[in-house]
N, C-alpha and C positions, 0 to 999 in steps of 0.2 A: 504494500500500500504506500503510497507518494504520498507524502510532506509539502501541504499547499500552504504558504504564507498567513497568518492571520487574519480576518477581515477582509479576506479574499475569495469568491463561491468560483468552481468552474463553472461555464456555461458550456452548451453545447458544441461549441466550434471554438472551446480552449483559449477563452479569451476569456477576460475575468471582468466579474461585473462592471467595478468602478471604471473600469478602463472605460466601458461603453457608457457610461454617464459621464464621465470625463469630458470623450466625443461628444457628445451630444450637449450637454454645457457650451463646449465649446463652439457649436454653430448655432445656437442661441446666440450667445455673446456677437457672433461674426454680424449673424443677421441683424440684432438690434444694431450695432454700428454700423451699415451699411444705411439701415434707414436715418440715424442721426446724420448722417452725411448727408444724404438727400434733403431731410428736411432742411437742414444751415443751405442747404445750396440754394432752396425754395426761397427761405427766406433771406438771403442775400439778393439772389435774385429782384426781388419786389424793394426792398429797401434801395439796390444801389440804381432803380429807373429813375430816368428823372421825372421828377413831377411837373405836371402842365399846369400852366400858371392861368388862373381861372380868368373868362374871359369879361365877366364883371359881377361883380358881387348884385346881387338882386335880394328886395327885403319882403318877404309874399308876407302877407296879411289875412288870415284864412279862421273860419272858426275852428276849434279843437275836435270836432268829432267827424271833420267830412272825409273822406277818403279820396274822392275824386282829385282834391285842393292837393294831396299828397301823390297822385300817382303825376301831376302836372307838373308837382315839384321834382321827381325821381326825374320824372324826360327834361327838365332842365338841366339838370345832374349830368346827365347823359351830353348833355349837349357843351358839359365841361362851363357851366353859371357856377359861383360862388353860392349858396342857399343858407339865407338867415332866416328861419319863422316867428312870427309873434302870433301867437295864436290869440284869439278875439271873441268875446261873447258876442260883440254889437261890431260887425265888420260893416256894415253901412255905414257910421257915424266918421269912419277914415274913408270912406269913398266920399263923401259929402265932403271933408277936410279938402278931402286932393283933387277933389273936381269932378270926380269922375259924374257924366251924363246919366239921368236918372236909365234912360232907354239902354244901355249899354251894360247895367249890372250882371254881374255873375256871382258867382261865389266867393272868389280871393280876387285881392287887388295888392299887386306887387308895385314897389319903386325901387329904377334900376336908373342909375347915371343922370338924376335931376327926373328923369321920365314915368309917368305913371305907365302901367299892366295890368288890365281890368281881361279877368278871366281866363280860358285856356288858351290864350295867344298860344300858336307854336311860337318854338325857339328863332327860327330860321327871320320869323317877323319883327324878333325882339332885336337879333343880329343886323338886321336890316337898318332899323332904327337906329343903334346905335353907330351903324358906319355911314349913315347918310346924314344923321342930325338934322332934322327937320325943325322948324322952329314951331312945334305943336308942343299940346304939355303931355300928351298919352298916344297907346291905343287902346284898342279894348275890342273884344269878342261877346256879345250878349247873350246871354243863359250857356248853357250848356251841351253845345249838336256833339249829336254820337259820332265818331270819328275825330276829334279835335283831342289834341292832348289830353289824357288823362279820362277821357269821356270813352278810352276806345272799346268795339265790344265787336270783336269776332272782324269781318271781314268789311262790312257794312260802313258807312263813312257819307253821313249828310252834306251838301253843300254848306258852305256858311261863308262870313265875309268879318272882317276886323276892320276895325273903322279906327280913323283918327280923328282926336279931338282934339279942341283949343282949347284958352283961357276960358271965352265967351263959351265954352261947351257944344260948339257949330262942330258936326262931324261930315266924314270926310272919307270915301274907299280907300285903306288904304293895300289890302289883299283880298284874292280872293282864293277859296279853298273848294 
């Protein structure tokens, strides 16, 4: 009878247990460091993009329970705007302040670069605005048509039109959708 070390069992293929949890230890260990690697790579990755410098800070005015006001805000995001919200019991009471034309309300009213944003303006309108500088004080979008930022629902996409306004409140085509 053979003399096997202490705290040592043979196995069937004369290999001894600890050895084979040894093994096996040790491609745990491999494998958890292979993904610690990946993940620093991930996040180096993200960390060393440069960040894009927003293309102007905009301050939307919205009440705290609409969702629509928030999916408008996300496609702004999107469209790389800076996004401050002040959420509002009485958001009329700042539409009234900024001007905005009673026929033109919607839900949120943003001010972006001196300019008011009455409702789901797309981006691309607000972009427009601000590289053409028109001497109006807004625009604005009236109620809420399906397909207009934030309003979107499936495939479907009403006509609609964004108007600009003045001081005097005298509005004005300024897109059409």
């Amino acid at each position: 009878m053979s003399k096997r070390p202490k705290g040592r069992r043979q196995t069937g293929q004369g290999k001894s247990a600890t050895g084979a949890t040894r093994r096996k230890s040790q491609r745990r260990l491999y494998g958890a460091g292979i993904l610690l690697i990946v993940v620093l790579g991930v996040m180096a990755f993200w960390l060393l993009l440069p960040e894009k410098d927003a293309i102007a800070n905009i301050t939307v005015y919205k009440s705290p329970t609409c969702d629509c006001c928030q999916k408008w805000i996300s496609h702004l995001e999107r469209h790389n705007f800076a996004v401050s919200v002040v959420n509002r019991n009485d958001v009329v009471s700042k539409k009234q302040e900024l001007g905005v034309p009673t026929r033109l309300y919607s839900c949120h009213t943003a001010r972006v670069d001196g300019y008011v944003v009455e409702g789901h303006v797309p981006a691309q309108d607000i972009l427009r605005l601000l590289e053409q500088k028109p001497d109006i004080r807004g625009i604005g979008l009236a109620g809420m048509p399906i397909g207009s930022p934030g309003m979107e629902q499936g495939s479907r996409k009403d006509p609609y039109t964004v108007y600009a306004f003045d001081a005097g409140r005298n509005t004005s085509v300024f897109s059409r959708h």
